[in-house]
C-alpha positions as CSV (number, residue, x, y, z in Angstrom):
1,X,-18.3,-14.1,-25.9
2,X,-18.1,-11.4,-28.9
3,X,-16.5,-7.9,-27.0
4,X,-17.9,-5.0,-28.8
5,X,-15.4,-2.4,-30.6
6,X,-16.0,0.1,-28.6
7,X,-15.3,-1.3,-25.6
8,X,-12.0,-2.4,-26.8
9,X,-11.6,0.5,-28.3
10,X,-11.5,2.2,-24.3
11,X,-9.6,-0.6,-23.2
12,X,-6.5,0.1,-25.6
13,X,-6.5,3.4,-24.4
14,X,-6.5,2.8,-20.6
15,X,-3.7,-0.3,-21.8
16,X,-1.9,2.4,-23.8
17,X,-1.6,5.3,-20.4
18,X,-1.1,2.1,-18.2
19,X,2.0,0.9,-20.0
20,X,3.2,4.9,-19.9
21,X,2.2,5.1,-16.0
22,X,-0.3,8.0,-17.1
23,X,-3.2,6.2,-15.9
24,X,-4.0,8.6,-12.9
25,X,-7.8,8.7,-13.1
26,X,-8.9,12.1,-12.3
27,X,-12.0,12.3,-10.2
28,X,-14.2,15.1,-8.6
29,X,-14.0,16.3,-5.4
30,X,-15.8,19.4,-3.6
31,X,-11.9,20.8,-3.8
32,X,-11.8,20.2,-7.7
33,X,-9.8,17.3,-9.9
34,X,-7.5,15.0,-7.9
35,X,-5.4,11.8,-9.0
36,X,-4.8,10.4,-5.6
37,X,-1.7,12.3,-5.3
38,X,-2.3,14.5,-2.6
39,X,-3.3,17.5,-4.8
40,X,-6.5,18.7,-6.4
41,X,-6.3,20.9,-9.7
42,X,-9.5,23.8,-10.2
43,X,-10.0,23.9,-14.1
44,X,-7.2,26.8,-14.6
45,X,-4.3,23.9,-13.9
46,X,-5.6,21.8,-16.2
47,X,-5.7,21.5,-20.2
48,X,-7.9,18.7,-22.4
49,X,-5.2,17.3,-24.4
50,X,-7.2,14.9,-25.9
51,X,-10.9,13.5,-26.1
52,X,-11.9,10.0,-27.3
53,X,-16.0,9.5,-27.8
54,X,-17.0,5.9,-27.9
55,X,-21.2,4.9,-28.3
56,X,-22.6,1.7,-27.3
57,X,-22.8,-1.1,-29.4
58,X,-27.1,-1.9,-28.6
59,X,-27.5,1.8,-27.9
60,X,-26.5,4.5,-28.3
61,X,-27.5,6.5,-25.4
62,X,-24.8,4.2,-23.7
63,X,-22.0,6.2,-24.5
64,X,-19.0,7.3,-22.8
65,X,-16.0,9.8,-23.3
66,X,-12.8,9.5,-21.7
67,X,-10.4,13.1,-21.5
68,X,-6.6,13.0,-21.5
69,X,-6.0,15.9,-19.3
70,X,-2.8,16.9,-18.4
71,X,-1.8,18.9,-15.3
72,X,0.3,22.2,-15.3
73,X,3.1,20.1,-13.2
74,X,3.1,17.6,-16.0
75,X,1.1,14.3,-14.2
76,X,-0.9,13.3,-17.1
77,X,-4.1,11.0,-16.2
78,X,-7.9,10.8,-17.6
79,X,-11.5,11.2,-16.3
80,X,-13.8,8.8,-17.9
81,X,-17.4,10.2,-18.4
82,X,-20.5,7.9,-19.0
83,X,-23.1,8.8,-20.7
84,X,-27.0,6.6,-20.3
85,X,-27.5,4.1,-18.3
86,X,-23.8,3.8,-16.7
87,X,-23.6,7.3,-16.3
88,X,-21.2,8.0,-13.2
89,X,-21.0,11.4,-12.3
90,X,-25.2,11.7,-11.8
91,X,-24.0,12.3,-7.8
92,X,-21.2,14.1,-8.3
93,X,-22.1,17.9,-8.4
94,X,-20.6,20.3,-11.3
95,X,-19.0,17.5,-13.2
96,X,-20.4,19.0,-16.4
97,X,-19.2,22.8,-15.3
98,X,-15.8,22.2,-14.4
99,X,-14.8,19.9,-17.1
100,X,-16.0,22.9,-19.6
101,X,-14.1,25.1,-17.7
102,X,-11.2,23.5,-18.5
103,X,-8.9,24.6,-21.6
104,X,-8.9,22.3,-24.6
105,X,-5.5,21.9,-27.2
106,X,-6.3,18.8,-29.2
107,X,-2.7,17.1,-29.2
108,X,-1.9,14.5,-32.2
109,X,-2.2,10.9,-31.0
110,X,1.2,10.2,-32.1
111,X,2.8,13.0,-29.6
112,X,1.1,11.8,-26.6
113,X,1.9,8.2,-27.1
114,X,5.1,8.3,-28.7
């Protein structure tokens, strides 16, 4: 079975915070971001420290983007956004809104991995 780029592409990314523990999947909630650790973050204690875009082998209104956002007490983590037919955050109100609210500082690959 041939696996598409792109998708591996994700994977090595998810692989790559797994291995550094940083793979605290930020999700929404009516309170804003929370990892599962007991705290949720509104846009203000958050940056975008990275963005990776990935498009769909077939089609490419299958897309999806996954953000590196790191927290202002220093957890690290990721929301994963799907664009198309797998979108995810169709039921989840303000998705779009609060993660444009949030700051962006475009760190070099290299400093967040190293």
């Amino acid at each position: 079975m041939h696996t598409p780029v792109t998708m591996t592409s994700l994977l090595s990314i998810l692989e790559k915070l797994r291995i550094r523990k940083q793979d605290n999947e930020f999700k929404m909630t009516p309170e804003g971001f929370t990892a599962g650790k007991g705290k949720a973050y509104g846009p203000s204690e958050l940056k975008i420290i990275k963005t990776y875009r990935f498009e769909g082998d077939s089609n490419p209104s299958d897309s999806s983007i996954i953000y590196l956002i790191e927290a202002n007490d220093g957890l690290v983590g990721y929301s994963l956004d799907a664009y198309g037919a797998y979108s995810s955050h169709d039921d989840e109100e303000g998705y779009d809104e609060f993660i444009r609210k949030i700051p962006m500082e475009d760190r070099d690959e290299q400093i967040i991995f190293q």
